[in-house]
N, C-alpha and C positions, 0 to 999 in steps of 0.2 A: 504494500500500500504506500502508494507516494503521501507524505504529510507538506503541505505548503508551508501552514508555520506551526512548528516544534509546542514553540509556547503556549499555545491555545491545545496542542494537542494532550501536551502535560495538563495542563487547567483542566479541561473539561476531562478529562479521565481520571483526575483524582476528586472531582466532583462528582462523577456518575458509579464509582466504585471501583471501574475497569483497573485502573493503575494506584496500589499501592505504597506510597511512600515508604520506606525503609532507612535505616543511616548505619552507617557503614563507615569501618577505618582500613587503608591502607598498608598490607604486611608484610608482603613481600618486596624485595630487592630488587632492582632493575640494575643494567651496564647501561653506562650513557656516554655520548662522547659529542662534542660541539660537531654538530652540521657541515658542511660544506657548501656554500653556496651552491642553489641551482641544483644540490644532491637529490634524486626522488627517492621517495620512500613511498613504498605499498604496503597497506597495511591489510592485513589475511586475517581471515576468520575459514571458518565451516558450518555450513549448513546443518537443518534436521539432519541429513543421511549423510555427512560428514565429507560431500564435496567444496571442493575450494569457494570462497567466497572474498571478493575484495571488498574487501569492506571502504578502502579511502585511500586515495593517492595522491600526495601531495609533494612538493619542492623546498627546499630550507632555501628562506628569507632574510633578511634581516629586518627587527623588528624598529618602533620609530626610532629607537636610539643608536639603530647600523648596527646591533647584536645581532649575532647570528642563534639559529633556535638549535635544539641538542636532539638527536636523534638517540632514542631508546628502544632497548632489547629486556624482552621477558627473558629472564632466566631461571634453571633450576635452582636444586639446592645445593648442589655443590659450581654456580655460578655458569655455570654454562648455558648457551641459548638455546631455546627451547624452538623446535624446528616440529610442526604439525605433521601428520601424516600424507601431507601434498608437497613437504620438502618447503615448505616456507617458513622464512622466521617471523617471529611478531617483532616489528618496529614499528614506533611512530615517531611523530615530529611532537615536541614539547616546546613551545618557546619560551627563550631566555629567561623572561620577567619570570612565567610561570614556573621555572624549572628552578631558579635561586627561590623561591619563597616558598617551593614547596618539599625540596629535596636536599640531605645534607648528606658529604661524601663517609663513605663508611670508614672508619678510623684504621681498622685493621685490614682491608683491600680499599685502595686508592680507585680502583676501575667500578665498583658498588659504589648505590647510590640507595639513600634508604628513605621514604618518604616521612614527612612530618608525619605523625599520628593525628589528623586532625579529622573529626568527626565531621563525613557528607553524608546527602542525601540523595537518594534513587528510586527511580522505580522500574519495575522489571517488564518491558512488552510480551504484549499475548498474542502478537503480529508479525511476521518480517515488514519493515518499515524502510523506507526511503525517503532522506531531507537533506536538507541544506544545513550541514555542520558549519558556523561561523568558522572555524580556523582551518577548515580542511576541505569545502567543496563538499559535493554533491555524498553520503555517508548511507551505506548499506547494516541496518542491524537485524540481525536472525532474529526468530523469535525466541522467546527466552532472554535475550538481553538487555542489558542496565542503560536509563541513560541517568547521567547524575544532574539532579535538580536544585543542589545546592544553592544555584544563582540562575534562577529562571531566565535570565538576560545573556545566560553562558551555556547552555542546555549541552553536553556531548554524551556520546555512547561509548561504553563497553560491550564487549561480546559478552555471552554467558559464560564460555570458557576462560575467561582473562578473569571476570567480575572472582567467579570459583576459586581462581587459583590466586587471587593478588589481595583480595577483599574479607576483612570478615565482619558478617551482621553484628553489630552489637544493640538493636534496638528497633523495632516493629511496629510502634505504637501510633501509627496516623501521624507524622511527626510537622505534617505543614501548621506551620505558627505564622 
C-alpha cells in the first residue's frame, strides 16, 4: 500500500486501534565508519517468504554544515556483519548530527559504536507499506515492521528483523502523550 503522508497515516491508526504505540530502547552495536561522498548505500530487508526486498537507496551527503553522514552495518555478537540469506549486508546512511547525538564509540573496540539508551517510540504495521522516508527517498517496509514515532515530524522505519535483533520493548502501555 502506497501511504502519501506517513503522519496522518500514524495518527489515524493509533486513533482507530490498527497501530499500537510501543517504546523501545536500542541494544545492540552497530560498525560505522564516515560516508564517502556520493557512496550508495542499499538498504535490504526480506519479505513474508524471505525474498530480497530493498527497502531504501540512498547517496552520502553532506549535511548543512558540509559533514558528511556515517554509513552503518548490523552486526553480530562477536562484531561481524551480518549478511541475510540473499548475501546482502544491512547498511544504512545515519547522518552526522544524528549519529554524534545518538551514538558513542565503544571504549574497548574503537570500530563499535553503541547507541544512547534513550527510550523511543513505535508502532508495528499490519501492511507492507510504501512512503516517502524524509532522509532517504521513496522507503519499502514488510509487514511486521517498526516505524519509530518518536517525533511525528521525523516518522522512519525499521524492518521487523533489524527492530528483533537491535530493539528491546520495555513498555506497551498506549504511550502517545
Amino acid at each position: 500500500m502506497k501511504i502519501e503522508n506517513i503522519k496522518e497515516y500514524v495518527e489515524n491508526g493509533i486513533i482507530d486501534g490498527s497501530l499500537i504505540p510501543v517504546e523501545a530502547i536500542k541494544v545492540a552495536p552497530i560498525k560505522a565508519r564516515r560516508g564517502i561522498l556520493g557512496e550508495k548505500v542499499i538498504s535490504w530487508s526480506v519479505d513474508q517468504d524471505g525474498n530480497p526486498l530493498k527497502e531504501k537507496e540512498a547517496l552520502v551527503t553532506p549535511d548543512e554544515n558540509g559533514e558528511l553522514g556515517w554509513v552503518a552495518t548490523k552486526i553480530d555478537k562477536l562484531g561481524n556483519p551480518i549478511v541475510d540469506q540473499n548475501g546482502h549486508a544491512n547498511e544504512w546512511i545515519i547522518s552526522n548530527d544524528t549519529f554524534l547525538k545518538s551514538y558513542e564509540q565503544d571504549s574497548e573496540n574503537p570500530e563499535l559504536f553503541k547507541k544512547i539508551a534513550t527510550p523511543q517510540k513505535f508502532v508495528q504495521v499490519k501492511e507492507t507499506i510504501t512512503f516517502n522516508d524524509r532522509y532517504n527517498g521513496m522507503y519499502t517496509l514488510a509487514i511486521g515492521g517498526y516505524l519509530n514515532i518518536t517525533n511525528l515530524d521525523k516518522i522512519y522505519a525499521v524492518s521487523e528483523r533489524d527492530f528483533t535483533d537491535t530493539y528491546r520493548i520495555i513498555s506497551d502501555n498506549n504511550l502517545v502523550r
